[in-house]
C-alpha positions as CSV (number, residue, x, y, z in Angstrom):
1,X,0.0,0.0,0.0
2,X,3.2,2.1,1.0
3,X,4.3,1.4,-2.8
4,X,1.0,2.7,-4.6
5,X,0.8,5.8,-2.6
6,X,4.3,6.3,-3.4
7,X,3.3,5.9,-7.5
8,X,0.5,8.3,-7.0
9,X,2.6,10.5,-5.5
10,X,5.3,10.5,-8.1
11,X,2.5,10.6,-10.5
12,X,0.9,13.7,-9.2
13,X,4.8,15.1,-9.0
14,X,5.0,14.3,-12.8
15,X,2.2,16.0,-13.1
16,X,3.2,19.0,-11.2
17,X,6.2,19.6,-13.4
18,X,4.4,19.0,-16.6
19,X,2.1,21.4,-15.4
20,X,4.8,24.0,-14.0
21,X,6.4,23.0,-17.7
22,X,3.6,24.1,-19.8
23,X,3.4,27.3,-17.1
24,X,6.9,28.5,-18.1
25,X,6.3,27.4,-21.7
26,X,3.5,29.7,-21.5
27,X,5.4,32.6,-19.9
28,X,8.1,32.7,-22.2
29,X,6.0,33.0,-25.0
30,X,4.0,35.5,-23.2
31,X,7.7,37.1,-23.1
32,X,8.9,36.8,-26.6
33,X,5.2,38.4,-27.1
34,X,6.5,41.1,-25.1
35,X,10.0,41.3,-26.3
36,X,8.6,41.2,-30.2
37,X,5.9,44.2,-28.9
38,X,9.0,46.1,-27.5
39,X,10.8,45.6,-30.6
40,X,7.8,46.6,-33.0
41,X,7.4,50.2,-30.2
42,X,9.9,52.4,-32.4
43,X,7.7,51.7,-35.9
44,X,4.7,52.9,-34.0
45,X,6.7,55.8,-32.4
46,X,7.9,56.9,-36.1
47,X,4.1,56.3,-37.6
48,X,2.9,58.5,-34.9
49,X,4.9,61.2,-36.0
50,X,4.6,60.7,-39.4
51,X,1.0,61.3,-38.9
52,X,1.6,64.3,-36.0
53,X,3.6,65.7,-38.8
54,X,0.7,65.3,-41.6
55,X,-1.6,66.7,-39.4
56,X,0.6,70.0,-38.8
57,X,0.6,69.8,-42.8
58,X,-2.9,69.3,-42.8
59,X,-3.8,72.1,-40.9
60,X,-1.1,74.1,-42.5
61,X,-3.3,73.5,-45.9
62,X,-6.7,74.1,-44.2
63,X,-5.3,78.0,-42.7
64,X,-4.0,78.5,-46.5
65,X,-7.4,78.0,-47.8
66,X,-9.5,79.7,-45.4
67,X,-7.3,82.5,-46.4
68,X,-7.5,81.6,-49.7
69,X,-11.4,81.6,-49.4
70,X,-11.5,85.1,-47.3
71,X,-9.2,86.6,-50.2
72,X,-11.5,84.8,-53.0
73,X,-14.1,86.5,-51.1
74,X,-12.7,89.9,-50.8
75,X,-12.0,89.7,-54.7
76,X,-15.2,88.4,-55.5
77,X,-17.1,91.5,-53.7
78,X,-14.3,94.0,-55.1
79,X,-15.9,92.2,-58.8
80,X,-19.1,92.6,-57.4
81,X,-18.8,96.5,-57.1
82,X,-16.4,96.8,-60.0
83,X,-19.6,95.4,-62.2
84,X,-22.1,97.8,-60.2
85,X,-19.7,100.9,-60.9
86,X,-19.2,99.7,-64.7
87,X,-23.3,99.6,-64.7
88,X,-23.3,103.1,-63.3
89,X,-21.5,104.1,-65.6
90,X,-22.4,102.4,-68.5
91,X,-26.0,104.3,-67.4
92,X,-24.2,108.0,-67.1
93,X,-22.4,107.1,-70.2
94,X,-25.7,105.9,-71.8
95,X,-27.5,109.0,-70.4
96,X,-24.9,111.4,-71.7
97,X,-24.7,109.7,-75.2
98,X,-29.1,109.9,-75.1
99,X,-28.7,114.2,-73.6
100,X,-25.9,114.4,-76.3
101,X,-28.0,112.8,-79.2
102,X,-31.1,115.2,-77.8
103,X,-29.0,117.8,-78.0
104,X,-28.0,117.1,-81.5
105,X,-31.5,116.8,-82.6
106,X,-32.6,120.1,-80.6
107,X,-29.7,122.2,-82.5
108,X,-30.7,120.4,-85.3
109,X,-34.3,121.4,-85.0
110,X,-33.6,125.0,-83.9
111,X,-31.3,125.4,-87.1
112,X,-34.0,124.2,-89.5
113,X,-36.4,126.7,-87.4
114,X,-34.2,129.4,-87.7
115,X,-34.1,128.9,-91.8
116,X,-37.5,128.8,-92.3
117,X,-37.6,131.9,-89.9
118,X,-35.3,133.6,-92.1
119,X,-37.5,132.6,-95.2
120,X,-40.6,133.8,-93.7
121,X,-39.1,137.3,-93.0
122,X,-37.6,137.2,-96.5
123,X,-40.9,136.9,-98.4
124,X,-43.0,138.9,-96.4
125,X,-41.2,141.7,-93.7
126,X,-37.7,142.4,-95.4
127,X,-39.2,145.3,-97.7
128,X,-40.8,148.6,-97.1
129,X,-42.8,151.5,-99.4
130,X,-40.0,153.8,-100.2
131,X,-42.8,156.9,-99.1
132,X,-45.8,157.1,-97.5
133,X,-47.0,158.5,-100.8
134,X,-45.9,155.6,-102.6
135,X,-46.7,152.7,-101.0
136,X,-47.0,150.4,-104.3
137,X,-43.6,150.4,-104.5
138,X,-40.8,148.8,-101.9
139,X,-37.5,148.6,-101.4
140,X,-35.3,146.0,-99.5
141,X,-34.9,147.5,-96.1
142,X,-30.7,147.5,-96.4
143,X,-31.1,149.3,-99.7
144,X,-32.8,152.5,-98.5
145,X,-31.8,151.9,-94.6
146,X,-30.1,155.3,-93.2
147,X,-29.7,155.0,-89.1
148,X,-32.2,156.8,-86.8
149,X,-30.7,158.7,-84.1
150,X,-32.2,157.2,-80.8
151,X,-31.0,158.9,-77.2
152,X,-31.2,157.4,-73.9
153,X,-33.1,158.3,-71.0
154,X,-32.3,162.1,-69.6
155,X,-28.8,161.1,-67.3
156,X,-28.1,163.6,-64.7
157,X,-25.5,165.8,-64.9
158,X,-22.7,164.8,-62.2
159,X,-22.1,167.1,-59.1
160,X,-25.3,169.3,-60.8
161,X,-29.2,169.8,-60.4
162,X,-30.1,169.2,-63.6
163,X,-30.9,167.2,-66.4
164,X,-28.7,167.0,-69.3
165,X,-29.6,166.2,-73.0
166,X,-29.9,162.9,-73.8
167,X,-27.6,161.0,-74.6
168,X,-27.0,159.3,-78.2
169,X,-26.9,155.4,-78.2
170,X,-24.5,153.6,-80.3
171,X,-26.1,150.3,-81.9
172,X,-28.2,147.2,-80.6
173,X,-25.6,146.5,-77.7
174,X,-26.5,150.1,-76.3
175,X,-30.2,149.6,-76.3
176,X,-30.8,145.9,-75.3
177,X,-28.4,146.0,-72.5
178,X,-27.6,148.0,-69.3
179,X,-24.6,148.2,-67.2
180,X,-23.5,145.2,-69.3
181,X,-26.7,143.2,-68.7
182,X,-29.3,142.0,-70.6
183,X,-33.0,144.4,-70.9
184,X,-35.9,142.1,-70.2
185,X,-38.7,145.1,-71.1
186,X,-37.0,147.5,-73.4
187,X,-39.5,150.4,-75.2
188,X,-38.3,152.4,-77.7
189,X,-40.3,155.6,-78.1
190,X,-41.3,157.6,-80.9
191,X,-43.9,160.2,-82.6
192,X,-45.9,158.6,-85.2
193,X,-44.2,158.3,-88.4
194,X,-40.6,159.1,-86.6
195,X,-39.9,155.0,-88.6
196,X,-40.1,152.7,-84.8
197,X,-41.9,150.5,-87.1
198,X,-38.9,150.3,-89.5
199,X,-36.6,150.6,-87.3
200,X,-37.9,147.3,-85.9
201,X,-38.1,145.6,-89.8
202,X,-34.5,146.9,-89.7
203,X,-33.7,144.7,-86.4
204,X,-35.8,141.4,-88.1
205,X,-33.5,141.6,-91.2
206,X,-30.0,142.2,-89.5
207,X,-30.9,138.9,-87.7
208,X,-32.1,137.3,-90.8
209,X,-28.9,138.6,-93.1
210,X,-26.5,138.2,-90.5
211,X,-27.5,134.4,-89.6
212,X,-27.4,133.7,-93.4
213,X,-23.7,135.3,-93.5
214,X,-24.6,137.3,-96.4
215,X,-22.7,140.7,-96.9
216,X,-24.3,144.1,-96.6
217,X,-23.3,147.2,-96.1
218,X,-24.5,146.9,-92.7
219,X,-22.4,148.0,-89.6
220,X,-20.1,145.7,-87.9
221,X,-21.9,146.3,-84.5
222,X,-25.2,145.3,-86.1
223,X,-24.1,141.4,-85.9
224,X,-25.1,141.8,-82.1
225,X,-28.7,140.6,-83.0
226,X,-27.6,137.1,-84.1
227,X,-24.8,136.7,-81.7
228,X,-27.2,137.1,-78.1
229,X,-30.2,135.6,-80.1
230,X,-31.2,132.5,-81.5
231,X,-34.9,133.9,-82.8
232,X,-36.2,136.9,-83.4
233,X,-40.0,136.6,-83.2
234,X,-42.0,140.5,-84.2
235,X,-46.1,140.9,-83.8
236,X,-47.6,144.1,-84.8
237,X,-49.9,145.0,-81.6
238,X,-52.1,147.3,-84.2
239,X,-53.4,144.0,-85.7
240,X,-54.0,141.9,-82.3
241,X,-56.5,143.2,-80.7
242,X,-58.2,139.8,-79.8
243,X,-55.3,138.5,-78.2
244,X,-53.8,139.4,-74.9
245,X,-50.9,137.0,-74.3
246,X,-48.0,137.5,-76.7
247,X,-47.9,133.7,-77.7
248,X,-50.9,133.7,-78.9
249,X,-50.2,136.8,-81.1
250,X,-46.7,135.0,-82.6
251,X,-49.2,132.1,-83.1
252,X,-51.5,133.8,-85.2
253,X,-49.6,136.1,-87.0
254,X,-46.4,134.3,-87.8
255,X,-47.2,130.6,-87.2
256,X,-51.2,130.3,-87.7
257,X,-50.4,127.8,-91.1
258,X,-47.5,126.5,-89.9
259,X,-48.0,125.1,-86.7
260,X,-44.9,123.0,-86.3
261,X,-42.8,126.2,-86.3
262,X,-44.9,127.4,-83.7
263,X,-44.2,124.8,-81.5
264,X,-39.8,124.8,-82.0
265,X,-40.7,128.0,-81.2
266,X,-41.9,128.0,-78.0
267,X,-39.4,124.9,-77.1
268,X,-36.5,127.6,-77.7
269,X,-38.6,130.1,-75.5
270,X,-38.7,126.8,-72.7
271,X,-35.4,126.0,-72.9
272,X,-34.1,129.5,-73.9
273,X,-35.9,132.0,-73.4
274,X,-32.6,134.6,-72.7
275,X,-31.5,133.8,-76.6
276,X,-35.2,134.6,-77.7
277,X,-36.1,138.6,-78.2
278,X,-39.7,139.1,-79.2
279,X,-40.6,143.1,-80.8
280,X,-43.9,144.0,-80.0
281,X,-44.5,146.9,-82.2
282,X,-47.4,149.8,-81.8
283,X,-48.7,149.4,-77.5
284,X,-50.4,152.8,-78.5
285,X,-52.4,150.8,-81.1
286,X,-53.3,147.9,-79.2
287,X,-56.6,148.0,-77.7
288,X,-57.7,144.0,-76.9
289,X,-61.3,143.5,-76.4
290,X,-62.4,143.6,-72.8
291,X,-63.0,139.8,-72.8
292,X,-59.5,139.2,-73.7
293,X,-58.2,140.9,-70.5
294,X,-57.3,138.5,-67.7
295,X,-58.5,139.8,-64.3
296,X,-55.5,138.9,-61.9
297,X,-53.1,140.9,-59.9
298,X,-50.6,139.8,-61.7
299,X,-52.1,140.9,-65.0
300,X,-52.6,144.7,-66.0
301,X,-54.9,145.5,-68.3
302,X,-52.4,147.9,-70.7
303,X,-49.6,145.8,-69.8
304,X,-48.9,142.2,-72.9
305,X,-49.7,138.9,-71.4
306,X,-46.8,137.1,-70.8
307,X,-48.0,134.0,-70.6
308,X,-44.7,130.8,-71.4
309,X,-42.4,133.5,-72.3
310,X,-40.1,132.3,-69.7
311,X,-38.3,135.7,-69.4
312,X,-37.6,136.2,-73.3
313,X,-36.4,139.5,-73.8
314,X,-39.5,142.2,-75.0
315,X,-38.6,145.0,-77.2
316,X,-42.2,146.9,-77.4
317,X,-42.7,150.5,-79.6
318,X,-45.2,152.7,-78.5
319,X,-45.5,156.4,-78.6
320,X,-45.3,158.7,-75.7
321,X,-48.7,159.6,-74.9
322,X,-49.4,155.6,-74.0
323,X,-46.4,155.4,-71.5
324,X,-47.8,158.8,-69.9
325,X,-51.1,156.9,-69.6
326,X,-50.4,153.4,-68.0
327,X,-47.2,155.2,-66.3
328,X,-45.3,151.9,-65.9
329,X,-43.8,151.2,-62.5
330,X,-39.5,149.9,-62.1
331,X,-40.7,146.3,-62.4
332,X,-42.7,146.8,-66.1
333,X,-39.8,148.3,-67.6
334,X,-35.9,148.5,-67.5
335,X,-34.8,150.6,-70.6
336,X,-36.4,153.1,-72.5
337,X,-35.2,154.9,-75.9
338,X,-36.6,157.4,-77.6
339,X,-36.5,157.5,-81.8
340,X,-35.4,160.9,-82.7
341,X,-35.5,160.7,-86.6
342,X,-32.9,162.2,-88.3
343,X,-30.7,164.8,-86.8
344,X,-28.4,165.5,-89.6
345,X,-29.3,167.3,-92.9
346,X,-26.5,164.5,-94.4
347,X,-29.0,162.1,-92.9
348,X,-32.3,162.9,-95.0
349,X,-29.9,163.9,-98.0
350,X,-28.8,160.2,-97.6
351,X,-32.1,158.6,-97.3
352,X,-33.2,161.1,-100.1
353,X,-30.8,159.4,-102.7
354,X,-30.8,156.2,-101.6
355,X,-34.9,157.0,-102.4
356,X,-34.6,158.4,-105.9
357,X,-31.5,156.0,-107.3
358,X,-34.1,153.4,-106.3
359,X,-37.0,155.0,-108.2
360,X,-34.7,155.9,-111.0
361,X,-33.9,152.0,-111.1
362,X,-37.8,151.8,-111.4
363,X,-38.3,154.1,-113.9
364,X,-35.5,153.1,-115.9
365,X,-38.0,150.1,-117.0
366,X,-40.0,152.8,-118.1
367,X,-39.9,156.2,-120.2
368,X,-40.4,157.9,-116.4
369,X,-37.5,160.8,-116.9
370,X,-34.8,160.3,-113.4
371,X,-34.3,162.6,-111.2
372,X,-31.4,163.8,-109.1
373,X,-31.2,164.7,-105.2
374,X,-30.8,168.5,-106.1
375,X,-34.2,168.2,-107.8
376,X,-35.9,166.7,-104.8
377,X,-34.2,169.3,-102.5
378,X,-35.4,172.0,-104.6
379,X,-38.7,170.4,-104.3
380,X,-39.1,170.2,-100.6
381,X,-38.0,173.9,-99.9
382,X,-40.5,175.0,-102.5
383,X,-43.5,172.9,-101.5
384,X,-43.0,173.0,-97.6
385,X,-41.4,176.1,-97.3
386,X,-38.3,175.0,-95.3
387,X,-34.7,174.7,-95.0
388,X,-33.8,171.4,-94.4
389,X,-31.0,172.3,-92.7
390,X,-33.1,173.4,-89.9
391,X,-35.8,170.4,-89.5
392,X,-36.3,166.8,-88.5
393,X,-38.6,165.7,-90.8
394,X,-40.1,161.7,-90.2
395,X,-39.9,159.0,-92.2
């Protein structure tokens, strides 16, 4: 029994030490585990820094584009208000190229108005009789033309209590302006028959001649009319007495069949109205039916309707009784002259032959004898019993 407990102790023993065997098998491949983990530690060290390092280049990349993106941003909205300022001013430069082309066309229009202006004056207000007593026969106004002497306003002697004679003006310049500045209501003043209504024929075909560039004999100063104006518009008051605003007088005595003129000119008078100078001749002739008179304070009833003249210059005639009637205040009128007639005996003597070499050019298509300027002379100191010397007569 001693001997089988010995075997089963040996046994067990055996078994111990296989066991303890397979333990230290066990542990020393649990070791080479560990010493082949150890071993394999730098590779993981050098992969973590390979990716530590991509993730700095990584981010690196990611800042460059979010600057890349805020600069792409700031480029795209410098586009985005380069395109709206190229817009703008594609739209000033279209507006300017459209107010340039209407410009165009408005100078355009105004020249092709001022033309058939200049035709209408030419057929029907560029002559006049060469006498009261011979009305059936005219001359062109330059042809028989000799200057009226027209004076100023009395001036006041300097440093004295009285009133000088007046004074002589010199040409269109003198009479339409004042202290260098344009006249809005000029008069000009005359006796009946003293020539205001030639004088202003005269004034219509200096424009007319002077914007056609043809030559005269007219004085140099004379181109004054067609330098300051663009149109010259003249109504004769004696033949308007059912109108009360000047339009409607240019309307119907200028434009009435050609209603197209009418209406350039009253877009020159709109646009303007400082190159547009409107003669008004004969106040002391107009006499507008009562209905025709507008009943406003701003509105007298001897006083033109100014109704879209825009603040066109006004030249009216009148004689000197109508002016002491209506007594005009400061604000109806900045510049009167007065139409003297002729103040030299050269002066009539002038008209005179420019008269009869006219006539004799008449008669020459005739057997009608000519006469000289001694004959007509002779003539007038026999029949009127003066020396011409001595008078003023009218024209």
């Amino acid at each position: 029994m001693e001997q089988s407990k010995t075997e089963e102790d040996l046994s067990m023993t055996k078994q111990q030490m296989t066991s303890m065997a397979n333990v230290q098998n066990t542990l020393e491949a649990q070791l080479q585990s560990v010493r082949t983990t150890v071993n394999t530690l730098p590779s993981v060290n050098s992969r973590l820094d390979s990716i530590e390092q991509r993730q700095r280049v990584l981010d690196t990349d990611v800042a460059g584009i979010k600057d890349t993106q805020k600069n792409v941003l700031v480029e795209l909205k410098q586009m985005q208000n380069d395109i709206l300022q190229f817009k703008l001013r594609s739209n000033e430069e279209d507006k300017t190229e459209l107010s340039h082309q209407q410009k165009i066309a408005y100078l355009k229009k105004k020249a092709e108005f001022q033309c058939s202006l200049c035709n209408l004056y030419d057929t029907y207000l560029s002559t006049i009789p060469v006498s009261p007593v011979l009305e059936e026969i005219d001359a062109r106004i330059e042809d028989i033309y000799v200057a009226l002497t027209i004076t100023d306003d009395l001036v006041r002697q300097e440093e004295q209590d009285f009133w000088t004679v007046p004074r002589e003006v010199n040409g269109y310049a003198d009479i339409l302006t004042k202290n260098d500045k344009p006249c809005k209501n000029v008069y000009v003043i005359g006796d009946a028959g003293i020539g205001k209504t030639t004088w202003c024929l005269k004034v219509l075909r200096s424009w007319s001649l002077s914007l056609k560039k043809i030559a005269t004999t007219m004085p140099a100063n004379e181109n004054f009319i067609s330098e300051n104006f663009d149109i010259v518009l003249f109504v004769s008051l004696r033949l308007a007495s059912t109108d009360y605003n000047i339009c409607d007088m240019i309307q119907s005595q200028l434009f009435e069949e050609y209603p197209s003129m009418y209406e350039s000119a009253l877009e020159i008078m709109r646009k303007e109205p400082e190159r547009c100078l409107l003669i008004c001749d004969g106040l002391d002739e107009w006499i507008p039916q009562q209905s025709v008179v507008e009943r406003s304070p701003l509105y007298a009833a001897d006083l033109l309707g100014r109704k879209d003249l825009n603040g066109a210059i006004i030249v009216t005639t009148t004689r000197p009784w109508k002016l002491d009637h209506i007594r005009l205040s400061d604000k109806h009128i900045d510049r009167s002259v007065t139409i003297e007639g002729f103040s030299t005996h050269r002066k009539v003597v002038t008209l005179a032959t420019k008269i009869i070499e006219h006539l004799n050019m008449k008669n020459s298509e005739t057997s009608i004898i000519s006469r000289e300027i001694t004959d007509f002379e002779t003539d007038l100191k026999t029949v009127f019993r003066l020396d011409t010397g001595n008078k003023k007569p009218t024209i």
